[in-house]
C-alpha positions as CSV (number, residue, x, y, z in Angstrom):
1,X,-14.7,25.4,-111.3
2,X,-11.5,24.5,-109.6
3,X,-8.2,24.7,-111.2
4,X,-5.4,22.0,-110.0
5,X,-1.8,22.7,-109.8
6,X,0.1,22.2,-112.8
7,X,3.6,22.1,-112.8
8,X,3.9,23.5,-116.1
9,X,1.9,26.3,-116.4
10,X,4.2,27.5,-113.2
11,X,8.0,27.3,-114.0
12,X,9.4,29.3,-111.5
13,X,7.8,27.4,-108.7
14,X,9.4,24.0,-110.0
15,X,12.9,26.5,-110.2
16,X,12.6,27.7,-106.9
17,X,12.0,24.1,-105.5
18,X,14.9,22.6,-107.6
19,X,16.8,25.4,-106.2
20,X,15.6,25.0,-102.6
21,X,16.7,20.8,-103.3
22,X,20.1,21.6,-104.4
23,X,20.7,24.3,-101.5
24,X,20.0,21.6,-98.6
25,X,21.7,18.7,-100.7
26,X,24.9,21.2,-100.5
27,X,24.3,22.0,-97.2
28,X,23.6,18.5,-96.1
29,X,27.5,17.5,-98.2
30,X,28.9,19.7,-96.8
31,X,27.8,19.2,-92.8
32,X,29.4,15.2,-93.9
33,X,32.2,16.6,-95.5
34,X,33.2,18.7,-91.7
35,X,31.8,15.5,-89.9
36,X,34.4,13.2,-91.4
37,X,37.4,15.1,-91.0
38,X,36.4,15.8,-87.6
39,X,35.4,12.0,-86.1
40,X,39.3,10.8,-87.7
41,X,40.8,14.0,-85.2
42,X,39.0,12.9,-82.5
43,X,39.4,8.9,-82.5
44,X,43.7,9.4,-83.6
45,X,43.2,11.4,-80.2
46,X,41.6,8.2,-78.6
47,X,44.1,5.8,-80.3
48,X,46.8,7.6,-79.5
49,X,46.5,8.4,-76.0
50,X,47.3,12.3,-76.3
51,X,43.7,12.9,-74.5
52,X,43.8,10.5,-71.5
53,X,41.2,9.7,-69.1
54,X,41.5,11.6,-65.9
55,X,42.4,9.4,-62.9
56,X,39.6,8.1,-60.7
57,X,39.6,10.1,-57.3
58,X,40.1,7.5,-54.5
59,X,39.7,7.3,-50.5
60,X,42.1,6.5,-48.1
61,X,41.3,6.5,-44.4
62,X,44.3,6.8,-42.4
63,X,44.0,5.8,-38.3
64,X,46.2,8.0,-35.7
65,X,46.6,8.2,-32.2
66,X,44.9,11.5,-31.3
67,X,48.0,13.7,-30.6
68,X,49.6,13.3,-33.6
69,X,50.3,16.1,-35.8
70,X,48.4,15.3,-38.7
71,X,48.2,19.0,-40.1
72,X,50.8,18.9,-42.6
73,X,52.5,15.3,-41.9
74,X,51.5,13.6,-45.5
75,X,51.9,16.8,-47.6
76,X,55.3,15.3,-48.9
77,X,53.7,12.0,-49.6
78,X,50.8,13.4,-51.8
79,X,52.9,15.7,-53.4
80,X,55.0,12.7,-54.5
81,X,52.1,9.9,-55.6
82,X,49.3,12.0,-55.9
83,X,47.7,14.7,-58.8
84,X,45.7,15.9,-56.2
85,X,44.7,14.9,-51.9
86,X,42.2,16.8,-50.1
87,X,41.3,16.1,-46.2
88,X,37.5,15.3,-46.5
89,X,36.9,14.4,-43.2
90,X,38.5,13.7,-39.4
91,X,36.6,11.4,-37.1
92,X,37.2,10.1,-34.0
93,X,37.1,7.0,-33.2
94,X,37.6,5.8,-29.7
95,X,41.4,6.5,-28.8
96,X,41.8,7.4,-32.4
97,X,41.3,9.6,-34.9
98,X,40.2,9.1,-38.4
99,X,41.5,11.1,-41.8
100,X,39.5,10.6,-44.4
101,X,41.4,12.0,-47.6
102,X,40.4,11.8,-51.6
103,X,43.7,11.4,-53.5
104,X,43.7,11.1,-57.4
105,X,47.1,9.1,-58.1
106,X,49.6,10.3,-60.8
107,X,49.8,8.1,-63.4
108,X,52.3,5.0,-62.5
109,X,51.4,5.2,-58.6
110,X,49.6,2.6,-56.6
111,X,47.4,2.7,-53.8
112,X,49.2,0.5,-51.8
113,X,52.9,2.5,-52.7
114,X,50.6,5.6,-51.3
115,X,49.5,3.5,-48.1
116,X,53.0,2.3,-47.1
117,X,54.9,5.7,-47.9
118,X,51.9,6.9,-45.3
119,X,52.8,4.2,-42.6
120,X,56.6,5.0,-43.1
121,X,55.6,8.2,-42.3
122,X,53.7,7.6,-39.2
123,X,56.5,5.0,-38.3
124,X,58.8,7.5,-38.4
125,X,56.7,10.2,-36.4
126,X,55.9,7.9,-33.5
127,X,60.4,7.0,-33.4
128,X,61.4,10.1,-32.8
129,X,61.3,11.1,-28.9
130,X,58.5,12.9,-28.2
131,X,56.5,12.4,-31.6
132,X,53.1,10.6,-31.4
């Protein structure tokens, strides 16, 4: 003959099951009561700007005659517009040669500000006697 379960004839298996229940209903509170808190911190940060976005990183090809000095010539520029510039790549290209740099901009800055302080400084290069 086969006995079923009854709950009554075994109390402390309906405790340990109400127990069990309230444990992970306390656990489950209180993993919504640190979630809440949390998600307000994180979209006041959003709202408020204190965590921006980083910059997009962008390319700029610059085209020079092939005896200019290109070593060190824009350092003052990128220092100026940019977070960060890094030479990626010279090519040459007929009677020129290609820089191929990736700038991040500050915040504020435009690419075309960063192009035309670059032309003012190959301008300025190629008028002074003997520059390229």
């Amino acid at each position: 003959m086969k006995r079923s379960l009854d709950w009554r004839r075994h109390p402390l298996l309906v405790t340990g099951l109400a127990a069990a229940g309230a444990v992970v209903a306390l656990e489950v509170a209180g993993a919504a009561a640190a979630t809440a808190p949390l998600t307000l911190v994180v979209l006041a940060v959003g709202r408020l700007g204190w965590w921006p976005a980083p910059r997009p990183v962008q390319t700029v090809c610059v085209e020079l005659p092939p005896s200019f000095d290109y070593e060190h010539a824009f350092d003052d520029v990128f220092r100026c517009c940019a977070q960060g510039a890094e030479l990626v790549g010279v090519h040459s290209h007929g009677p020129c040669l290609e820089l191929e740099y990736s700038v991040r901009l500050r915040r504020g800055r435009s690419s075309e500000g960063l192009l035309q302080d670059i032309r003012g400084v190959v301008d300025e290069r190629r008028a002074i006697p003997g520059g390229s």
